[in-house]
RODO-2510 file (C-alpha; in nm, 4 decimals, decimal comma):
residues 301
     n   res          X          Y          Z
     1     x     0,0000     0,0000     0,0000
     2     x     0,1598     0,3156    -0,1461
     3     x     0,1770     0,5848     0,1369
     4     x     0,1509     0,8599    -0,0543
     5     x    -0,1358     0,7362    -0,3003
     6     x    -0,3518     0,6692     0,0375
     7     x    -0,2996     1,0581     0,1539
     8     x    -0,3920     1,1926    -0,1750
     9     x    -0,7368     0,9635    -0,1467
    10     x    -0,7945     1,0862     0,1901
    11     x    -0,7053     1,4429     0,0537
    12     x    -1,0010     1,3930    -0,1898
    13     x    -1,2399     1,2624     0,0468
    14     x    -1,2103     1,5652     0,2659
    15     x    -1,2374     1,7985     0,0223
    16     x    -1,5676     1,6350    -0,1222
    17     x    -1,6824     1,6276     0,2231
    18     x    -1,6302     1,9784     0,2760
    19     x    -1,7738     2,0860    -0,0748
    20     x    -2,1159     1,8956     0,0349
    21     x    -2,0799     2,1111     0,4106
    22     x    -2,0588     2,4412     0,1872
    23     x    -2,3012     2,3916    -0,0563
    24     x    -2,5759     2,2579     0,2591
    25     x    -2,4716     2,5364     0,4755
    26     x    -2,5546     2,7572     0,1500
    27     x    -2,8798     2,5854     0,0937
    28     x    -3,0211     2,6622     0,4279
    29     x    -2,9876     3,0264     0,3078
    30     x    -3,2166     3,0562     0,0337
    31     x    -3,5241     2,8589    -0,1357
    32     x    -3,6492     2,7950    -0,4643
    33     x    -3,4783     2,6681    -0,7713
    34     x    -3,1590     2,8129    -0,5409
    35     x    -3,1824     2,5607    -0,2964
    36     x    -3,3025     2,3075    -0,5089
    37     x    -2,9244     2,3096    -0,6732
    38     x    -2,7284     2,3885    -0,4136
    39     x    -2,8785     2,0640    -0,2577
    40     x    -2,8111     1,8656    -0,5944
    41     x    -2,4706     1,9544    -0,5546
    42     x    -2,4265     1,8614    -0,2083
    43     x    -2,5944     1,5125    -0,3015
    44     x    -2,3252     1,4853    -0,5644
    45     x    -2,0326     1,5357    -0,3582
    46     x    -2,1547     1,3322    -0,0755
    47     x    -2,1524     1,0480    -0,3544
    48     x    -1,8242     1,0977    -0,4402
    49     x    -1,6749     1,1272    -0,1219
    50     x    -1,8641     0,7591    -0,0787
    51     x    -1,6587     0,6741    -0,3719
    52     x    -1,3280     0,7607    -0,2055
    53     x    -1,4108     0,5872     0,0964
    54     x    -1,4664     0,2423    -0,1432
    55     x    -1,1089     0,3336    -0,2848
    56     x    -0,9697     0,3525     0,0689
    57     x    -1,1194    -0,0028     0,1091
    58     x    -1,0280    -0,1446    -0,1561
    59     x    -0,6097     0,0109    -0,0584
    60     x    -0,6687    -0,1558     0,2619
    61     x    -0,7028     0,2201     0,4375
    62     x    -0,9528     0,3558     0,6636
    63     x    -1,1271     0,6698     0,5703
    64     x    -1,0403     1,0343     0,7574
    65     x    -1,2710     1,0621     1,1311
    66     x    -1,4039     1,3439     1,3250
    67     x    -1,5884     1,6325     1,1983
    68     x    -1,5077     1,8155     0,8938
    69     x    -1,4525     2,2011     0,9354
    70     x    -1,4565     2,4030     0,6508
    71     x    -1,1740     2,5888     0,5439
    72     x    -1,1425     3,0144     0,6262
    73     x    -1,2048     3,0736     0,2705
    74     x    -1,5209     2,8861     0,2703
    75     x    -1,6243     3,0193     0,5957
    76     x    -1,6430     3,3604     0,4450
    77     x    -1,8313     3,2443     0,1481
    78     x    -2,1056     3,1304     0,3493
    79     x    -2,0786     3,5003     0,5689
    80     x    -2,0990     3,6643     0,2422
    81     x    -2,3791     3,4875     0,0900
    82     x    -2,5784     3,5276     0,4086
    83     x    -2,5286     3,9139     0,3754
    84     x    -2,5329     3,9773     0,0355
    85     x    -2,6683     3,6761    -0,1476
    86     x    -2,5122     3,4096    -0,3374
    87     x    -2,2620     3,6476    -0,5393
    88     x    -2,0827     3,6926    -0,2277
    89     x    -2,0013     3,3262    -0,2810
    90     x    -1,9092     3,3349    -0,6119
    91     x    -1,5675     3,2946    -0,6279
    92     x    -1,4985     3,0693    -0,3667
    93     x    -1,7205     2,7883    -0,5314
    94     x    -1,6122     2,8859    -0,8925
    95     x    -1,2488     2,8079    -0,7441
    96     x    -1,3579     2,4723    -0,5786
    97     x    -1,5362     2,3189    -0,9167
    98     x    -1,2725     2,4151    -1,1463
    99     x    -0,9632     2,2881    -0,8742
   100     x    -1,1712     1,9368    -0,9022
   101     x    -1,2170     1,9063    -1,2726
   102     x    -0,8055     1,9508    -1,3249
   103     x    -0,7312     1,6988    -1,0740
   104     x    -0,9869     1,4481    -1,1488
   105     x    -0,8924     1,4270    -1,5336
   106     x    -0,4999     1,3035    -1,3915
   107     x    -0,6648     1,0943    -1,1148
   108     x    -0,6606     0,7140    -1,2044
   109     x    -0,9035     0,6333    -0,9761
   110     x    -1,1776     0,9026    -1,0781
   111     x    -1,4378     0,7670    -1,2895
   112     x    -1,5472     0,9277    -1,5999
   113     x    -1,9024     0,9726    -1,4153
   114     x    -1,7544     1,2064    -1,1794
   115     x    -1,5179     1,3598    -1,4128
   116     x    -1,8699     1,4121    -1,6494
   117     x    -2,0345     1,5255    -1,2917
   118     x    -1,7600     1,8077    -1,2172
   119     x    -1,8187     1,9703    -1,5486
   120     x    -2,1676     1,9733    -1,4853
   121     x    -2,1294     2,1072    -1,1514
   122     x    -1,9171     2,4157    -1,3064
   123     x    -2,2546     2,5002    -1,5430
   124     x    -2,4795     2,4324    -1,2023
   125     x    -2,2809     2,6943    -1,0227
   126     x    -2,2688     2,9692    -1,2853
   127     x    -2,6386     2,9250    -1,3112
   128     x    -2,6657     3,0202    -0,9436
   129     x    -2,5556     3,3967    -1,0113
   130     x    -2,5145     3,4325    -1,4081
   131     x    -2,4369     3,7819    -1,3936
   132     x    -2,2151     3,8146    -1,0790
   133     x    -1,9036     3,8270    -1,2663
   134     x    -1,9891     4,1246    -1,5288
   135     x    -2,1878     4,3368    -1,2125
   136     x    -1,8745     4,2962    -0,9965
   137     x    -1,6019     4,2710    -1,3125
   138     x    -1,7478     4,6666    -1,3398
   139     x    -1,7210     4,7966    -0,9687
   140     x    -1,4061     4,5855    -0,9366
   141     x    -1,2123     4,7361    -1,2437
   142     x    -1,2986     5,0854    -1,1513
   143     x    -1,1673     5,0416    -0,7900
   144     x    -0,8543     4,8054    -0,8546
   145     x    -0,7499     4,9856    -1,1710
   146     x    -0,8007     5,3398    -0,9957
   147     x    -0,6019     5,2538    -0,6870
   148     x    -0,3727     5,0700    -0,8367
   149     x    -0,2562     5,3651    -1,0561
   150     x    -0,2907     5,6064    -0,7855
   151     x    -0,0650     5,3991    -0,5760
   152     x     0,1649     5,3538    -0,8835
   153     x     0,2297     5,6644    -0,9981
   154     x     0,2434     5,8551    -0,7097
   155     x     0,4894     5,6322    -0,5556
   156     x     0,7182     5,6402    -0,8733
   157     x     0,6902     6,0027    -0,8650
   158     x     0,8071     6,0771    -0,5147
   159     x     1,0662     5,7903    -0,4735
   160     x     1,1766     5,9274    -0,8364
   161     x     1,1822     6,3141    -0,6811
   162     x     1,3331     6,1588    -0,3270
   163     x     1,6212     5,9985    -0,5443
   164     x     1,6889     6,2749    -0,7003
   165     x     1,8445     6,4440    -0,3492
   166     x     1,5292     6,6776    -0,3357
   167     x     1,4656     6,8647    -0,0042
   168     x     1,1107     6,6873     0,1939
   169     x     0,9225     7,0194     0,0868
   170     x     0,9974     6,9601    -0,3155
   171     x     0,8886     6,5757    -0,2473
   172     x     0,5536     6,6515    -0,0696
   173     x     0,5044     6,9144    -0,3796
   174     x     0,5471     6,6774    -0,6162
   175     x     0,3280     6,4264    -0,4193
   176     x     0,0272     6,6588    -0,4327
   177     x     0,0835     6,7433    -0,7129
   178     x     0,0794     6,4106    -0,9037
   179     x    -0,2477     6,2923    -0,6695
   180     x    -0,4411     6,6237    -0,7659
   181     x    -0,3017     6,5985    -1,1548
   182     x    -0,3655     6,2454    -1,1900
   183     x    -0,7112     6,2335    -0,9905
   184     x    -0,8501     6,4694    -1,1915
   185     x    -0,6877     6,3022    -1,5421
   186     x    -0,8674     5,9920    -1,4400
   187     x    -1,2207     6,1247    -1,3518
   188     x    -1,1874     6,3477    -1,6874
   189     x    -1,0958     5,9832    -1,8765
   190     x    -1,3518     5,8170    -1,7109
   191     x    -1,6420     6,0556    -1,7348
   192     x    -1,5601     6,0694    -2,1534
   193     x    -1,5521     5,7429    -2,2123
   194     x    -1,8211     5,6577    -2,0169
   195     x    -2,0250     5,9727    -2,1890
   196     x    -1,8787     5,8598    -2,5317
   197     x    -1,9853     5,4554    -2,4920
   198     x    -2,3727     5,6061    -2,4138
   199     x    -2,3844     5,7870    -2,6693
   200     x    -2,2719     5,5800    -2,9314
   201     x    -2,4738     5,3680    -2,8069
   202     x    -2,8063     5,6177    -2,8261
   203     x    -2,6497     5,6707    -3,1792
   204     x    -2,7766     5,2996    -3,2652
   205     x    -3,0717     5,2731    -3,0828
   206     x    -2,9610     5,0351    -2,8316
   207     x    -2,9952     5,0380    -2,4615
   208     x    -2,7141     5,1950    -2,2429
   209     x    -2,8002     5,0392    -1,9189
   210     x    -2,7234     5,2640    -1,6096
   211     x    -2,3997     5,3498    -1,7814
   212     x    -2,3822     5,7102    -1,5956
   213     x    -2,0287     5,9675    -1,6907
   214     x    -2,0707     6,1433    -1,3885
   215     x    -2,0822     5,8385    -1,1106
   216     x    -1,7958     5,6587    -1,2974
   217     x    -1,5911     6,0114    -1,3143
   218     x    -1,6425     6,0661    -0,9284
   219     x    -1,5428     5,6817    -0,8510
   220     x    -1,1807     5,7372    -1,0158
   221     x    -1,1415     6,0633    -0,9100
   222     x    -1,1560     5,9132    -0,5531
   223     x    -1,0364     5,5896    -0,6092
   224     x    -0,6635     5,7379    -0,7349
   225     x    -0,6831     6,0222    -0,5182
   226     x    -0,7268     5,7141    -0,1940
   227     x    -0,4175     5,5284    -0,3190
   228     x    -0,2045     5,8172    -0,4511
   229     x    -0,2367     5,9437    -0,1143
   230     x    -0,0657     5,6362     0,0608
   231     x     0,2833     5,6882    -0,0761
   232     x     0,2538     6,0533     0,0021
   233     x     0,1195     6,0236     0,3719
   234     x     0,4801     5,9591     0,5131
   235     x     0,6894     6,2722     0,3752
   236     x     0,3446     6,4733     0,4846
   237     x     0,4533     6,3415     0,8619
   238     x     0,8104     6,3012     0,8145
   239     x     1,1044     6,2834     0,5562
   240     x     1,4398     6,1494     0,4606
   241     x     1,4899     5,7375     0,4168
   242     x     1,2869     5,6700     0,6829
   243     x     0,9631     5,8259     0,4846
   244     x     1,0492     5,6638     0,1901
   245     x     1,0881     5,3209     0,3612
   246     x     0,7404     5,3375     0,5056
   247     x     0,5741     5,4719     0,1944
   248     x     0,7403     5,1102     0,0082
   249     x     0,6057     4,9481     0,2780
   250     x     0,2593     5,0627     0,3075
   251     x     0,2138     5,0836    -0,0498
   252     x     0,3646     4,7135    -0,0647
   253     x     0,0771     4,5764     0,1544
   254     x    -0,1765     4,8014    -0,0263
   255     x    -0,0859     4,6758    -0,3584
   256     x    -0,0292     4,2966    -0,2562
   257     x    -0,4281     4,3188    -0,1639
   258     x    -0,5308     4,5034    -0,5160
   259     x    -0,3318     4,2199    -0,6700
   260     x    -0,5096     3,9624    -0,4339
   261     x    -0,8597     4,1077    -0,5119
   262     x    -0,8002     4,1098    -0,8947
   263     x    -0,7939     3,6491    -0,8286
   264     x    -1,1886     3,6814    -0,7701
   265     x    -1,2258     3,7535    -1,1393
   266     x    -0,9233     3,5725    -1,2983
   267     x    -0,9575     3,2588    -1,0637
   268     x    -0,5344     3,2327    -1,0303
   269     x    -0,3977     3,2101    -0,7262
   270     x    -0,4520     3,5309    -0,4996
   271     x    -0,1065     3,5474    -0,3482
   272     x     0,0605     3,5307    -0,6936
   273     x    -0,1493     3,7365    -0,8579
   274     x    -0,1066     3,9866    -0,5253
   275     x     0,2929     3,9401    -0,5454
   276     x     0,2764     4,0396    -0,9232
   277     x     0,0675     4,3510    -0,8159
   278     x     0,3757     4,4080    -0,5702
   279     x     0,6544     4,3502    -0,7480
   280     x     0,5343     4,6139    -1,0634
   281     x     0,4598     4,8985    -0,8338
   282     x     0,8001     4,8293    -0,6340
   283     x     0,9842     4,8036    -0,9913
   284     x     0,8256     5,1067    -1,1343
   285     x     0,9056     5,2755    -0,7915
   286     x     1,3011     5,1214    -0,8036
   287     x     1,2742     5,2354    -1,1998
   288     x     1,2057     5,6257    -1,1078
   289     x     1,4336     5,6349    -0,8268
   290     x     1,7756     5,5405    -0,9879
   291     x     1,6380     5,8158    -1,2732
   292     x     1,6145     6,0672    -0,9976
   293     x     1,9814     5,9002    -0,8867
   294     x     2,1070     5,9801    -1,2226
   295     x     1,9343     6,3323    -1,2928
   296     x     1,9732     6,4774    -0,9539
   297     x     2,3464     6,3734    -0,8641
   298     x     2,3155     6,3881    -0,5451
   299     x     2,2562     6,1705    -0,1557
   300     x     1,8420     6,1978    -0,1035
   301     x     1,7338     6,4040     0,2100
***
């Protein structure tokens, strides 16, 4: 009996055990046709999870005991979708279903049934909330892409004017600056493409939804404004290395969760997708600050 092929069994039959947990705890939350598939998917994994427990028989291995406790991410789907439905849960079972599919097609003791029920399940759980992903792709793109280039630019600029061996006065200038500057350049951009989209769309007759220039201008404007204000908060309360060393920091953390929030649309891994996020503002920010190096000849103060 292969050690290893017994712990990847038993890693199955948890996690079917705790799909059918998440999808009955998410049942109890709603009724009609809602409930009526949640429950056919919690049937479904309870029958697969009987499958892995025949496996584990038939390896001469005993099945996984105690209770099963679902995961933090899981936890928090089931918070959300009490509070705001079952788009709050979205991503957390769109993750599950496609994580299962991959594995089961290399999994020599999946049957084509459940392989066949897996794909299935994907449609079952799309059909729960078929518009989640292009209501919160909107809201989401606005906020992520707004702070992100907030943070972004504002950071190369003042780690770019800090290289450069400018006095704490000419970096905090340049700081406001750049967040007034590039607020305003992104509500403008917003409100005329937004503006523009409605009314080529009113040029052909067709419907232009809620689509409104103003709302969308105000959201950027405020969005960059919030995150070009981060890297600028710590020359407003102090200077020198020290301020730029917090400002990396801060605006590290902040972009690590823009990067980790962009995963509920693109499904990839949050921390990689959050360490991308990182590692671009911190190059851009490394980028502008051996310019300022090179322009301003000089030790930063």
């Amino acid at each position: 009996m292969a050690t290893d092929e017994v712990a990847r069994i038993r890693g199955y039959l948890t996690e079917e055990r705790r799909a059918a947990l998440l999808y009955r705890r998410l049942a109890d939350q709603v009724e009609g046709e809602e409930r009526a598939i949640l429950t056919r998917l919690a049937d479904d994994e309870e029958a697969h999870a009987e499958h892995w427990e025949r496996v584990l028989d038939r390896l001469g291995a005993t099945a996984p005991t105690g209770g099963i406790r679902l995961r933090a991410s899981a936890r928090i789907a089931v918070s959300l979708g009490r509070r705001v439905g079952l788009v709050g849960a979205m991503p957390a079972l769109e993750r599950h279903e496609g994580r299962e599919i991959t594995t089961y097609l290399d999994e020599p003791h999946a049957t084509d049934e459940m392989v066949a029920d897996e794909r299935d399940h994907t449609a079952m759980v799309r059909s729960l909330a078929p518009t989640w992903r292009t209501e919160v792709a909107g809201t989401l793109r606005a906020g992520i892409f707004g702070i992100s280039d907030g943070i972004v630019s504002n950071l190369a600029l003042v780690i770019g004017v800090f290289g450069a061996g400018a006095s704490r006065q000419a970096v905090t200038t340049a700081g406001i600056a750049g967040l007034v500057a590039g607020a305003l350049s992104m509500g403008v951009g917003e409100y005329v493409s937004v503006a523009s989209q409605r009314e080529v769309l009113q040029a052909g007759d067709h419907d232009h939804g809620d689509a409104n220039p103003v709302r969308a201008a105000v959201a950027s404007f405020l969005t960059f404004a919030f995150g070009a204000l981060v890297p600028l908060l710590p020359f407003l309360v102090g200077g020198g290395t020290a301020a730029a060393v917090v400002a990396l920091v801060a605006t590290g953390s902040l972009l690590y969760g823009v990067g980790a929030a962009l995963s509920l649309l693109t499904m990839r891994s949050g921390v990689r997708s959050g360490l991308r996020q990182l590692l671009l503002g911190w190059g851009a920010a490394g980028a502008t600050y051996l310019v300022g190096l090179l322009i301003g000849g000089g030790t930063p103060v």
